[in-house]
N, C-alpha and C positions, 0 to 999 in steps of 0.2 A: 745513498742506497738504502741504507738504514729505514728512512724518513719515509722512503714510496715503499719499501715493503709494509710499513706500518699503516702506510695511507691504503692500501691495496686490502687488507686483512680485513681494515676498520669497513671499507665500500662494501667487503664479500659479507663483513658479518649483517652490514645494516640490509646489503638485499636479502639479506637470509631472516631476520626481523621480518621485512616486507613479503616476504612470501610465504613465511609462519603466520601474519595477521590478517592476509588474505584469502588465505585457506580456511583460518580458524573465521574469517568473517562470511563466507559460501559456505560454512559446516554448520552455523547456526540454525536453528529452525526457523521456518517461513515468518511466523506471525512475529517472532521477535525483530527480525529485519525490518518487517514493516512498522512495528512499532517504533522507532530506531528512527527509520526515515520517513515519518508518517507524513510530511510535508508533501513530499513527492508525490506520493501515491494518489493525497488529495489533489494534487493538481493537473492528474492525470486523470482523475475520477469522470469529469464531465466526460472525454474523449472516449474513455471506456462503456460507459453508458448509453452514446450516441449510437455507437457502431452496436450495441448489442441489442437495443430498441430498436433499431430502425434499420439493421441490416440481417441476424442473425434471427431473432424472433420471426419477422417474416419469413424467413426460410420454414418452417412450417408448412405453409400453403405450395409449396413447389410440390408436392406429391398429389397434388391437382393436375401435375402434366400429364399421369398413368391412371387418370380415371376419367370417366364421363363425369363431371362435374357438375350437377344441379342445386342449384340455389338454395330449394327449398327442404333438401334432405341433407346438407351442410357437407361439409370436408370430409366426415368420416363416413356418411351415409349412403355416399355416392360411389357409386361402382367399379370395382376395376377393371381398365382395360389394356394396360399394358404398354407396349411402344407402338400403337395404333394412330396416336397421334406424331407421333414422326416419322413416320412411316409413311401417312396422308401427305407432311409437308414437301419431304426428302423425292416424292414420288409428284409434287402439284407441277403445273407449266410452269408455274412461275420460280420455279427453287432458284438457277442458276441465275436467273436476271435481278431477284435480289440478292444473290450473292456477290456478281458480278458489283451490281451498281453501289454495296455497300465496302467493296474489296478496294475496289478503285479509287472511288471518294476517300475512303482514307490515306490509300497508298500516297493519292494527288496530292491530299492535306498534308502529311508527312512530309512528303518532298519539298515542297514550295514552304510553311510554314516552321520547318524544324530546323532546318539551318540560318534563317533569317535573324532570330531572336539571337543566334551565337552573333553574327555579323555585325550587329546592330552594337551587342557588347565590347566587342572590341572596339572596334571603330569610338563609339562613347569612352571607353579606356583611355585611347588617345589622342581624346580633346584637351587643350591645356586652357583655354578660354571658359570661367567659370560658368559666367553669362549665359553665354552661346549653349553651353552645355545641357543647363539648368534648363531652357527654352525651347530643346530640341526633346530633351528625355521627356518635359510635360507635355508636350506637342503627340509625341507617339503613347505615352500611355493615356491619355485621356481618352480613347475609344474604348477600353475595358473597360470604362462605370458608364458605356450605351447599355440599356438592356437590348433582349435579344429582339422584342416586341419593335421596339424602336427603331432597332438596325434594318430588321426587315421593312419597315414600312420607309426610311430610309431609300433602299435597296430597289423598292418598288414606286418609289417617288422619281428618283434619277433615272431609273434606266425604261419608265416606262413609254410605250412607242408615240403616244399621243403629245405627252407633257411633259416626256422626260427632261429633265439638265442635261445630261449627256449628250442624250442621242441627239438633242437639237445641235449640239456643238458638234458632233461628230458630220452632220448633216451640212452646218454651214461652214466645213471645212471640205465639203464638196465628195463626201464619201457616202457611201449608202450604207447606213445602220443599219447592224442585225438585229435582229430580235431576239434579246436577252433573256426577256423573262417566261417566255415561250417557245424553245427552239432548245430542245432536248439536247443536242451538241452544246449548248452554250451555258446549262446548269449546271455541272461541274465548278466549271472557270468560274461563274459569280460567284457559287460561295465559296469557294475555297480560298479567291483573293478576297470578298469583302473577310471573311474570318480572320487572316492572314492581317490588314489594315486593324481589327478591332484588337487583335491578341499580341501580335509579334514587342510591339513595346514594354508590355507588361512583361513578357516572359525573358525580356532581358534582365531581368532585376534577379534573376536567381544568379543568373551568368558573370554580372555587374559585383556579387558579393563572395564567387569566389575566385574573381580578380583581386579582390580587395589584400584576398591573404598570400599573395604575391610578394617574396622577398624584393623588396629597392633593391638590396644590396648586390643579388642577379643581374639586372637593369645596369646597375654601374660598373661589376667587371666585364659587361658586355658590351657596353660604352667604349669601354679601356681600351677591350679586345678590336674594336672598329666594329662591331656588327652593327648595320641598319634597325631601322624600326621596326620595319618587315621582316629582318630576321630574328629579330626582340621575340616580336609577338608568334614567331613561327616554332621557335624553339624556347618561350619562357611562359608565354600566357596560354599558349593552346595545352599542351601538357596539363599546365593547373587545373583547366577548367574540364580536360580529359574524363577523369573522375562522373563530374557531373553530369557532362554529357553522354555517358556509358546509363547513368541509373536513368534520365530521362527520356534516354532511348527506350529503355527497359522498359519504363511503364507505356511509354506512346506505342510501344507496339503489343502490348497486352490488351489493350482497348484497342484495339483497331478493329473492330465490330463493333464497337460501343459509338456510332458514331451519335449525335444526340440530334433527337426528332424534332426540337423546337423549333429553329431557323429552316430547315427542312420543310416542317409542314409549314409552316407561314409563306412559302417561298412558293411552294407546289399547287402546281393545277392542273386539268387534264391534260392539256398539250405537252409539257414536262412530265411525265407520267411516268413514261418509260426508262428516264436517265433522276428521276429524284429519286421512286418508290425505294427504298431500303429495309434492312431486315425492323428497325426500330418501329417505320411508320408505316411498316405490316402490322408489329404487334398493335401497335395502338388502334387500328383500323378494326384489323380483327377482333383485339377482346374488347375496347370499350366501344367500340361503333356497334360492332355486327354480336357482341355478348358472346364470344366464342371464349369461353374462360380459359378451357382446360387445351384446349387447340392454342391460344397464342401464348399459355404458360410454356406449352412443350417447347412451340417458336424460341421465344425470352432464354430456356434455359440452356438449347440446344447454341445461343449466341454466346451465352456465359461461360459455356464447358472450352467452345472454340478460342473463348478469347485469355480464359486459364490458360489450355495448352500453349497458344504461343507466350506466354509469359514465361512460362515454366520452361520452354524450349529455348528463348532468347536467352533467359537468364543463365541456362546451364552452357549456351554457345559463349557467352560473356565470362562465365565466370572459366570456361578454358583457355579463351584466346588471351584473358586480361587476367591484371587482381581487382579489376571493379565489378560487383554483382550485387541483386540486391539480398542473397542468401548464398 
């Protein structure tokens, strides 16, 4: 008794050590901490740099979206006009049809491609064959180093109605090919699945490494206990990877206006018009095609405020129903 009160005393003094060093190390002043751990800070320096050149600096120019914007009279010279420009867009024919088509698209993308890459992880989890393993995971990720230029001319090689690979198989199997790459119903489904075949592999490899930190020793009193594999993975792996699949959620639905215009516009043509056009390759059409600066700024920023808010709204629904959030 003697021995654990002594051992109890000795633990409270050392946490109390620990919490006086911790204090006294958050009470020092700024520059001396970094001086201290100046390793760090440089190797975080490039990361900080990036993001404030090349995302913060520009912000500058966003108060182009409440002026008539001319060229030749620069940023400050140009006139104010207020919320005129969103106003024009919020008020054009076309507001809801690309809201619609850029809402949907991601909603589709989400659906079909966010659960996949969990699937794919598990399943890989429970290969025992090194081999087999090794030859399936490089099989699925090597469509993430296609570029995007690639995929689509890919995309427009297979499924085209004259020459396609496809369609002629679909054809000599005695069915009548749709028209994929011009059949406004059918532009959704190609990109979303070709996207879905370029990414889903790659995006196992986040899933794949916090499996890794998976107690064994779970695995074998569950063994003991008789549970299946399937109840393994349903009560030991899913929970792990819970975590991450909370913050990943997070960010995929704060972009979800952010869908990206590249594969898009390489994919689009006038017959598809109706079910590609999206809020991105409005903007691009509008400011660099047609030089409408200060008009597809307002567009751009009125996409960035939408896609804040649901971040901010996911996150704050996450961080009540859960303890995973990313703030």
């Amino acid at each position: 008794m003697k021995r654990k009160e002594e051992g109890a005393l000795s633990l409270e003094s050392a946490a109390g050590q620990g919490t006086v060093l911790s204090s006294r190390e958050t009470g020092r002043p700024l520059w001396s901490r970094i001086l201290k751990n100046w390793e760090l800070y440089l190797f975080i320096t490039p990361a900080v740099l990036y993001f404030f050149i090349f995302h913060y600096i520009p912000m500058y120019g966003v108060q182009i979206a409440f002026k008539n914007f001319i060229p030749t009279k620069g940023i400050t010279g140009s006139p104010w006009v207020g919320f005129d420009h969103f106003e024009r867009f919020f008020n054009s024919y076309y507001f809801w049809d690309l809201l619609w088509n850029t809402f949907s698209l991601s909603l589709y993308e989400l659906a079909v491609g966010f659960p996949l890459p969990i699937i794919l992880a598990l399943a890989f989890n429970e290969i025992r064959n090194g081999f087999f393993k090794r030859s399936v995971q490089t099989i699925t990720y090597a469509p993430h180093f296609i570029s995007v230029v690639v995929m689509a001319g890919m995309i427009i090689t297979f499924l085209s109605p004259s020459t396609g690979m496809i369609v002629r198989i679909v054809e000599f199997l005695g069915f009548n090919a749709p028209d994929l790459l011009t059949d406004p119903a059918w532009f959704k489904t190609v990109y979303v699945l070709s996207g879905v075949w370029q990414s889903a592999g790659w995006g196992t490899i986040i899933y794949l490494a916090a499996l890794s930190s998976v107690d064994p020793q779970l695995h074998e009193a569950a063994i003991v206990d008789g549970a299946s594999r399937f109840k393994r993975m349903l009560h030991i792996n899913i929970p792990t990877i819970l975590p991450t699949i909370t913050i990943l959620l997070i960010l995929n639905m704060g972009n979800i206006l952010g869908v990206g215009f590249e594969k898009i516009l390489l994919l689009q043509n006038p017959l598809n018009m109706s079910s590609s056009d999206v809020i991105s390759t409005f903007v691009y059409r509008s400011g660099l095609v047609d030089a409408q600066y200060s008009f597809s700024t307002a567009v751009g920023l009125f996409n960035s405020v939408v896609n804040a808010l649901l971040l901010i709204t996911v996150n704050h629904i996450a961080r009540r129903t859960s303890e995973n959030s990313l703030w």
